[in-house]
C-alpha positions as CSV (number, residue, x, y, z in Angstrom):
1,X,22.1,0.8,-20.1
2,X,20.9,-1.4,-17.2
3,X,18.9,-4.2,-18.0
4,X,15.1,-3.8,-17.6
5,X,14.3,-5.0,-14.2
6,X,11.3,-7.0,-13.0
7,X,8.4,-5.2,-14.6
8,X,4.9,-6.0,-16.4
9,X,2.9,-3.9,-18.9
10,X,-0.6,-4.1,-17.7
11,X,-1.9,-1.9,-20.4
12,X,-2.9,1.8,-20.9
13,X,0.3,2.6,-20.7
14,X,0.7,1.1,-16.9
15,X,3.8,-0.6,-15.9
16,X,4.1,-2.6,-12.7
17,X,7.7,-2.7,-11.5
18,X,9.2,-4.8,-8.6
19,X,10.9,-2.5,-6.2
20,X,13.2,-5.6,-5.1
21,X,11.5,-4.8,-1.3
22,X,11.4,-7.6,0.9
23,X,11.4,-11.0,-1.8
24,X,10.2,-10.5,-5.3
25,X,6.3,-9.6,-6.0
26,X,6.3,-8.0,-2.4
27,X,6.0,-4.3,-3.4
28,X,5.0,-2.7,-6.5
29,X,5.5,0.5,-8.0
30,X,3.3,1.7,-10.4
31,X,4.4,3.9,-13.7
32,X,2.2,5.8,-15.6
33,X,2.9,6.8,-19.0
34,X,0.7,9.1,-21.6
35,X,1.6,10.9,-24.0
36,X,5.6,10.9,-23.5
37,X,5.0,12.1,-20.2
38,X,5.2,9.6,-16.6
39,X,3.6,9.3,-13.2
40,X,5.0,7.0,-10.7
41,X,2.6,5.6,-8.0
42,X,4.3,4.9,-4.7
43,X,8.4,4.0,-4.9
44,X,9.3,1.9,-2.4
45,X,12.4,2.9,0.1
46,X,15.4,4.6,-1.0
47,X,16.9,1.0,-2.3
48,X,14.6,0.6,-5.2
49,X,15.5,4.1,-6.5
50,X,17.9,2.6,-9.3
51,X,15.4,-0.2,-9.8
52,X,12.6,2.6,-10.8
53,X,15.1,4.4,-12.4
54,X,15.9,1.8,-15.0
55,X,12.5,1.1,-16.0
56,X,12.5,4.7,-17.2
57,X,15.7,3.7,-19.5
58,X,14.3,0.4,-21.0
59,X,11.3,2.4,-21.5
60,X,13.3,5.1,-23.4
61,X,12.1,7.7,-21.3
62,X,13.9,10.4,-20.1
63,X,14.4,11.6,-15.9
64,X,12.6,14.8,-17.8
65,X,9.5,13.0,-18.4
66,X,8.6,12.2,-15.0
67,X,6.0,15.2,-13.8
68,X,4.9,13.5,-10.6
69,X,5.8,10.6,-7.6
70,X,2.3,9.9,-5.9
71,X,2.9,8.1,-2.8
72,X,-0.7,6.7,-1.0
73,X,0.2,7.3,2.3
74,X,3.6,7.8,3.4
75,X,4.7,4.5,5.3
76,X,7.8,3.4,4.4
77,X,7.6,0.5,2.0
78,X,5.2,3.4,-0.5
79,X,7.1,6.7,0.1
80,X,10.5,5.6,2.4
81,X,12.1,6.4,-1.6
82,X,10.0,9.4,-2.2
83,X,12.8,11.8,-0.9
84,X,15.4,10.0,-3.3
85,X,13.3,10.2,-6.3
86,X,12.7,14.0,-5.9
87,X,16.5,14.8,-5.7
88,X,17.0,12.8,-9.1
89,X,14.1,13.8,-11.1
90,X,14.1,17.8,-11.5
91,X,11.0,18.1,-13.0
92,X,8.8,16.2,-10.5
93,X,6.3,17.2,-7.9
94,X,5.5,15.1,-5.1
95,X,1.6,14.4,-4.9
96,X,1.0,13.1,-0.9
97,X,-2.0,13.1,1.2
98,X,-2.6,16.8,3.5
99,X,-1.9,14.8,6.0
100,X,1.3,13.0,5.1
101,X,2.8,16.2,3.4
102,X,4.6,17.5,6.6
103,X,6.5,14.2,6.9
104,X,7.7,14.2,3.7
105,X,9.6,17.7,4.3
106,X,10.9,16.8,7.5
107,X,10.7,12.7,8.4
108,X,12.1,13.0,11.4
109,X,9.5,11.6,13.2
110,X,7.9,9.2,10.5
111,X,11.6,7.9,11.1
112,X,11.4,7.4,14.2
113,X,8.0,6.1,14.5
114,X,8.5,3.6,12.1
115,X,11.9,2.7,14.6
116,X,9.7,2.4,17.1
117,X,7.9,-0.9,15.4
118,X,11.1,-2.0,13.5
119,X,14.0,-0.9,15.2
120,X,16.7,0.9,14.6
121,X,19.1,-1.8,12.3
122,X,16.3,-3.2,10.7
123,X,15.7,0.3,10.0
124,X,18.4,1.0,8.4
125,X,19.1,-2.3,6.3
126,X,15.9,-2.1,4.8
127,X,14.5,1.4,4.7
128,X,17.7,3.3,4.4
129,X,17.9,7.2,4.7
130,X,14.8,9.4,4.3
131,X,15.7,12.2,2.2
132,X,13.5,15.8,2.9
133,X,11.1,17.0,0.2
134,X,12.2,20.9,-0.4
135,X,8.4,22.2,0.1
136,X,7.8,23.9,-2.8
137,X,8.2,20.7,-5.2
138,X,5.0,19.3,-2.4
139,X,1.5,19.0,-3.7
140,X,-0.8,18.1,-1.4
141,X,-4.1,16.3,-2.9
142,X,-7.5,16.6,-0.7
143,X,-10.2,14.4,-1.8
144,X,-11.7,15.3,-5.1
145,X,-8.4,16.7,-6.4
146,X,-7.4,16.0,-10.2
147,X,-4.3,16.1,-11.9
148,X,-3.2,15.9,-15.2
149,X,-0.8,13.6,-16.7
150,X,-0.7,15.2,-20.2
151,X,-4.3,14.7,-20.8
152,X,-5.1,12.1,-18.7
153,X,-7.3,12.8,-15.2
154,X,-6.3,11.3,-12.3
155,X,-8.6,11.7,-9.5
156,X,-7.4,11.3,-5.7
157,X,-9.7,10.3,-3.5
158,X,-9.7,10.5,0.7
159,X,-9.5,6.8,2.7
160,X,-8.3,6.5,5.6
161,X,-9.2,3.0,7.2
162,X,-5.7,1.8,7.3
163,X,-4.1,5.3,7.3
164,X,-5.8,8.6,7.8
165,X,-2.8,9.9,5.2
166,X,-4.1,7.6,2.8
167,X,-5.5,8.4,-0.5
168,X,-6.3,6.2,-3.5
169,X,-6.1,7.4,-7.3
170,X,-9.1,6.8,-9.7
171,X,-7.8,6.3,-13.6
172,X,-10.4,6.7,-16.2
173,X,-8.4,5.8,-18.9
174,X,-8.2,2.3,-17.9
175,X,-10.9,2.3,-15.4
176,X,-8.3,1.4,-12.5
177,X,-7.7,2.2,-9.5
178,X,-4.7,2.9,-7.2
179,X,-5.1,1.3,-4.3
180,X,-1.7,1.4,-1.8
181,X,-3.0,-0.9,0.9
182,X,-6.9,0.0,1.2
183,X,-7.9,-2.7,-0.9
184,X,-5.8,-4.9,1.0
185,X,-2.9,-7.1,0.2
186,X,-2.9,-9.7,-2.4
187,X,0.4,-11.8,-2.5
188,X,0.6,-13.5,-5.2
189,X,1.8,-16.7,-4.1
190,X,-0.9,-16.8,-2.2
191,X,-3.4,-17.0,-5.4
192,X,-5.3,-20.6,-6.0
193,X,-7.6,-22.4,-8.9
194,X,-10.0,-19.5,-7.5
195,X,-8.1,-16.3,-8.5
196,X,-6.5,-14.1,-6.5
197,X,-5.9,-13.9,-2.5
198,X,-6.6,-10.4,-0.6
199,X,-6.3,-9.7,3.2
200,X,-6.9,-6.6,4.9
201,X,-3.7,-5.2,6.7
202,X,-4.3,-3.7,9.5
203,X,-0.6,-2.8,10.6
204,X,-0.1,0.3,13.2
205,X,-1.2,2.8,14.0
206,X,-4.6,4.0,12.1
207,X,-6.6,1.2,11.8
208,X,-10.1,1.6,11.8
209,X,-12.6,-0.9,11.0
210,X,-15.5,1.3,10.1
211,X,-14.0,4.1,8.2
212,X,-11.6,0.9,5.8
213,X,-15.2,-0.5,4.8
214,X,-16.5,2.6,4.2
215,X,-13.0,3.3,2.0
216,X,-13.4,0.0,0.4
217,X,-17.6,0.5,-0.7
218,X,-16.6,4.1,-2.2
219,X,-14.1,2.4,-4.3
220,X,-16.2,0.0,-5.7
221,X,-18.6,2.4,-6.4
222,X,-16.9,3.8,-9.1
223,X,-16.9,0.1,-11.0
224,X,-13.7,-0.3,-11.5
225,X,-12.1,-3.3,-14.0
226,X,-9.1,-3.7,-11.7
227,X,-7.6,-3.1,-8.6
228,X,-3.8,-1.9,-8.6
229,X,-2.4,-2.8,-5.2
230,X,1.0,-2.1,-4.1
231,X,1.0,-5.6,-2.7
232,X,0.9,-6.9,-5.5
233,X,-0.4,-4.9,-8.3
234,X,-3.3,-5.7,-10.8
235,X,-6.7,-7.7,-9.3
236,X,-9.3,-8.0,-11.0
237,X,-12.9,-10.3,-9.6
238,X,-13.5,-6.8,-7.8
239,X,-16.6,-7.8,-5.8
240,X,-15.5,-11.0,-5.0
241,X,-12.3,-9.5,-3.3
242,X,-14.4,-6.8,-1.8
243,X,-17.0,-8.8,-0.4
244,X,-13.7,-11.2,1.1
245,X,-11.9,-7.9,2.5
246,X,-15.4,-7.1,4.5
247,X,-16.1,-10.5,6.2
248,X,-12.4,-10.5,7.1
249,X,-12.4,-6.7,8.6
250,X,-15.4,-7.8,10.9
251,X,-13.5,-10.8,11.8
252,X,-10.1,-8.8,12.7
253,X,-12.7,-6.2,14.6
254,X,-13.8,-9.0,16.6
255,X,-10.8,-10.7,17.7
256,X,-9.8,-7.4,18.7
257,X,-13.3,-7.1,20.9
258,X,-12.8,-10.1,22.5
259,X,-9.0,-9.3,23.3
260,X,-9.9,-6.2,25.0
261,X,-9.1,-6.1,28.9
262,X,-8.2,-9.5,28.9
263,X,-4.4,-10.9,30.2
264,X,-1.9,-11.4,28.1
265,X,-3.4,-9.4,25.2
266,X,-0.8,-9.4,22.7
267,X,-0.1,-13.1,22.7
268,X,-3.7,-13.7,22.2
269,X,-3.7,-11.4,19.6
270,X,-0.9,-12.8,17.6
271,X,-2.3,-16.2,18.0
272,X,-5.8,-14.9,16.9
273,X,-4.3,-13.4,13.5
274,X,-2.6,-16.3,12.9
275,X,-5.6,-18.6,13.1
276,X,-7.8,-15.9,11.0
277,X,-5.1,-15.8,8.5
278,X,-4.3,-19.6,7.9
279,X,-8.5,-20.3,7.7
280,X,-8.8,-17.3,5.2
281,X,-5.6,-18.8,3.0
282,X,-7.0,-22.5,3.3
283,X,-10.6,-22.2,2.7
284,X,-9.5,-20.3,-0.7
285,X,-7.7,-23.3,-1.8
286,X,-4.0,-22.3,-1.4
287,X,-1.6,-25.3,-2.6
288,X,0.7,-24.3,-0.5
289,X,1.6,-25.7,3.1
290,X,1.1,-24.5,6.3
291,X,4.9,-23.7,6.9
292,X,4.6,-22.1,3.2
293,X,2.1,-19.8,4.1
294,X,3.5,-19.2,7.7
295,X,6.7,-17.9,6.2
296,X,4.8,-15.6,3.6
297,X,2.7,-14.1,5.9
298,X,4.9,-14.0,9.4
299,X,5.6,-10.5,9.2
300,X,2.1,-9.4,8.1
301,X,0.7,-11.3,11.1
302,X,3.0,-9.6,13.5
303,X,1.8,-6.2,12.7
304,X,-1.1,-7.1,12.0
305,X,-1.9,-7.9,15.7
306,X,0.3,-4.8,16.6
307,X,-2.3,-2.5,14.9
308,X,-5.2,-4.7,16.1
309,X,-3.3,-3.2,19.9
310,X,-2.9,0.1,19.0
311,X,-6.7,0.6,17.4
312,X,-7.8,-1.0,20.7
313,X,-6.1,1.5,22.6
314,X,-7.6,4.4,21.2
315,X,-11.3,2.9,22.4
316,X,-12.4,2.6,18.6
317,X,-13.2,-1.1,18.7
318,X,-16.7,-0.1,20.8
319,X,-17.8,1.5,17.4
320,X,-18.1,-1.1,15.0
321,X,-20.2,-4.1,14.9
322,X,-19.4,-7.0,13.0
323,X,-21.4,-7.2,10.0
């Protein structure tokens, strides 16, 4: 048996599990268990496959057990494994947003528009090969749907805001809620003597200002005890993290305004990100240095900016008033 790999019990039979993405505590998969029977909630790329697979052993359950693999929305670093996991789990359906579901059958082009931001090589050292979904093992979930994990409800709910794929999962048995990336990221090096650390990402090519605020409210709405990110897994303080995620949307949304038009947009852009970034990480008391942070949070900052370009480009910034 392979040793357990890097993986927490939170409780209520939820298990956080490093998928080894990217540097440890990067990318969480989430694995629901009730009643003998197991969810997982998004995978990682095709790499963390074995990873996921040996929490199943050291949990003692069988491939058998696992009904479903829920991916959020289907970027890469949540479904890029999704495709994997279905050919080694026979039982499984895959659970993905209406709007995601035709990419998991055919990923031709989520492949190549994620090549188009990452390239090709990077592509394929870190994502690997997507594997098709065969279409009848595909459940789409529109907002409101519910599935049952033996008897346990899990309710999917529509919100786009960083993806229009994107859907989070309410879990009544521990008053949780799956977030993928709508209630931002919260690296946990980033943390302080004040809790946690959450950022909005904004990364191409959905971003919308108004519609991830209005995702964010409706989650909080249903008073939820914690947060389960995919970057990284449990929060808890909430409305403290929520109220933090809407000042910093309104600041992203006007960087982008007063980018718009001018020369050198992307530069400016990049800059502007980094500056928000660094003040958001300081003023909540990070320990860590500038260059510490910088090398964290490069990447993020990057696409960040390069989703901050692509929402301006579709004329959405006009829409949304900082608030």
């Amino acid at each position: 048996m392979q040793p357990m790999p890097a993986s927490e019990d939170l409780g209520h039979g939820i298990h956080a599990i490093d998928t080894g993405f990217v540097r440890p505590f990067f990318d969480a998969s989430h694995l629901v268990v009730e009643q003998g029977r197991a969810a997982f909630v998004d995978v990682g790329t095709k790499f963390s496959v074995p990873t996921l697979l040996a929490a199943l052993d050291g949990l003692g359950l069988p491939h058998e057990a696992v009904e479903y693999v829920i991916v959020t929305h289907v970027h890469l670093d949540h479904a890029g494994g999704a495709g994997e996991m279905m050919r080694l789990l026979p039982r499984a359906r895959l659970v993905v947003h209406p709007r995601g579901a035709r990419h998991m059958i055919d990923p031709s082009k989520l492949w190549a528009g994620a090549t188009a931001v990452y390239g090709e090589d990077a592509m394929r050292r870190h994502y690997g090969e997507l594997v098709p979904v065969d279409p009848a093992r595909v459940t789409p979930a529109p907002d409101g749907f519910t599935l049952e994990l033996a008897s346990r409800p899990l309710v999917f709910l529509d919100t786009p805001g960083h993806a229009r794929h994107h859907f989070c999962i309410w879990d009544e048995a521990s008053r949780s809620m799956f977030t993928g990336d709508t209630f931002g990221l919260a690296y946990r090096e980033l943390a302080s003597d004040r809790g946690a650390f959450v950022m909005p990402t904004t990364t191409p090519v959905q971003f919308e200002p108004e519609a991830l605020v209005a995702s964010i409210d409706r989650l909080v709405g249903f008073g939820p005890r914690a947060m389960l990110l995919t970057h990284y897994s449990r929060v808890s303080e909430v409305e403290r993290l929520a109220s933090d995620l809407r000042r910093q949307i309104a600041e992203l949304a006007a960087l982008g305004r007063a980018a718009d038009d001018r020369p050198g947009r992307a530069p400016f852009l990049r800059q502007g990100v980094r500056e928000l970034v660094l003040g958001w990480v300081r003023n909540h008391g990070s320990p860590l240095t500038t260059e510490q942070v910088e090398e964290i949070l490069s990447l993020d900052i990057e696409l960040n900016a390069q989703g901050l370009e692509a929402w301006l480009d579709r004329g959405k910034w006009s829409r949304y008033e900082v608030r």
